[in-house]
C-alpha positions in Angstrom: -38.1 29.6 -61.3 -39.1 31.2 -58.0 -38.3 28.2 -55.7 -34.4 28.1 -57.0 -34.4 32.3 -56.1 -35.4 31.2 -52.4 -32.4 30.9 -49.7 -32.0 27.5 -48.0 -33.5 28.6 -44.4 -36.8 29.8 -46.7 -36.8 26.3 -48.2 -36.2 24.6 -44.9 -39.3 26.9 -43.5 -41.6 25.8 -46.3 -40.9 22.5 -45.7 -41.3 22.4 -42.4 -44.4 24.5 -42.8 -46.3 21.9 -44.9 -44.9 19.2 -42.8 -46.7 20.7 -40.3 -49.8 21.0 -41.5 -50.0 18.0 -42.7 -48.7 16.4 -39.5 -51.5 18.5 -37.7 -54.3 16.8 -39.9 -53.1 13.1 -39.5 -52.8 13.5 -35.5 -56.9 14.0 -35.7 -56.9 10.5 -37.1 -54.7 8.9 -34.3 -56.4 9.6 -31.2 -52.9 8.5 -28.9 -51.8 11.6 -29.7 -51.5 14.6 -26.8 -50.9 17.9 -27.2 -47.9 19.4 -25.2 -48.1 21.3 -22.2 -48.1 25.1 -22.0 -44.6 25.2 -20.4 -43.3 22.2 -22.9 -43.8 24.6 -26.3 -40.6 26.9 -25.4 -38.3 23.5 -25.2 -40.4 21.9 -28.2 -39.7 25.7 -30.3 -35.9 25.3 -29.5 -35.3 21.8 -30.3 -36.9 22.6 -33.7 -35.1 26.2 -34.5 -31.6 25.5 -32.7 -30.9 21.6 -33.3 -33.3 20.8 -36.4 -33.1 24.0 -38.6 -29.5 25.1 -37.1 -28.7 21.8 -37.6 -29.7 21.3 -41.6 -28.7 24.9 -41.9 -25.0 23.9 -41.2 -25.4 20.8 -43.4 -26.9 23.0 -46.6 -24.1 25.3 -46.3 -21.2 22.7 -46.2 -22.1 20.6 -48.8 -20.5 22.8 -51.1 -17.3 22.0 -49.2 -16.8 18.4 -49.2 -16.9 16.1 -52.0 -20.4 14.2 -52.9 -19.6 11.3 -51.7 -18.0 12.2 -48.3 -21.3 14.3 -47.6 -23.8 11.3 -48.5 -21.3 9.4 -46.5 -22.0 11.5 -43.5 -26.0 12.1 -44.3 -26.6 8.3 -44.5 -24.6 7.7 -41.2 -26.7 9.9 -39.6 -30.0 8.0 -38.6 -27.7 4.9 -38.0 -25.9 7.2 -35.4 -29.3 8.4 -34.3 -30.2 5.1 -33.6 -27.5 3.8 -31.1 -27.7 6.8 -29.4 -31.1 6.4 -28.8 -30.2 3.3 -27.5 -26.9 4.2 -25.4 -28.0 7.1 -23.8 -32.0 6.5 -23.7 -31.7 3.0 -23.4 -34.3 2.7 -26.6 -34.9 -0.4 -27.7 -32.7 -2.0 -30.4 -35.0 -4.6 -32.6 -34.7 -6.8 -35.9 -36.3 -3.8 -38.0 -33.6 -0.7 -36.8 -31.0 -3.6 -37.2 -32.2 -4.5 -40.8 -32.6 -0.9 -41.7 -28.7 -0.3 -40.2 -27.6 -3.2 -42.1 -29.3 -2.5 -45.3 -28.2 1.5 -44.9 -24.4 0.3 -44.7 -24.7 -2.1 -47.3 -26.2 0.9 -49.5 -23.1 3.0 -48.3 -20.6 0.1 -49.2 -22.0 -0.5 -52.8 -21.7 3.1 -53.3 -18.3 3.3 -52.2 -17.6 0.5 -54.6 -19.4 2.6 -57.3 -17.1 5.4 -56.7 -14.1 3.4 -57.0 -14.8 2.0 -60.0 -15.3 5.8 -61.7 -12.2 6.7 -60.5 -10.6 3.7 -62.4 -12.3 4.2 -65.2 -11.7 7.9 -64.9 -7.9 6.9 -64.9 -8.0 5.0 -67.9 -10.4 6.9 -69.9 -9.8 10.4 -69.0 
């Protein structure tokens, strides 16, 4: 099909395309919010090309890389890192629903670990 003959930046740019638009019609709805300053859109530009697309970029091309379950490892850590930085460097607050949602992300990440295991033992025994 025509979407699997796309490279992952053209993906990332549809996505984020669509995403926008879409994000462009709810903010109509809620009124709180402001549209940027003039002189705020070259920072706002670079955040999204350099650390958001450069960022996934880097991901996309070294999944291939690493096994699967050391790269869901590392993608499921990240918004629980995102988090207490938020909170370390920002000084965000830190409240009972980013605590459930850290403890219910590791406890997703420790069944799956568990998961694994148990393929590899099977594995062993049924090869």
């Amino acid at each position: 099909s025509e979407i699997t003959e796309l490279s992952t930046l053209q993906k990332l740019f549809w996505v984020y395309f669509f995403c926008s638009i879409v994000l462009f019609l709810l903010s109509f709805i809620d009124r709180e919010i402001q549209v940027p300053h003039f002189s705020d859109w070259p920072w706002i530009l670079a955040l999204g090309l350099v650390v958001n697309i450069g960022g996934w970029k880097l991901i996309t091309s070294n999944l291939p890389r690493v096994s699967t379950a050391t790269a869901g490892l590392v993608l499921l850590i990240q918004p629980a890192g995102a988090t207490l930085w938020g909170v370390l460097i920002f000084k965000e607050s830190f409240g009972s629903q980013q605590l459930l949602g850290m403890v219910l992300l590791f406890l997703g990440i420790y069944i799956s670990s568990l998961k694994t295991k148990v393929k590899r033992e099977v594995d062993k025994v049924f090869p």
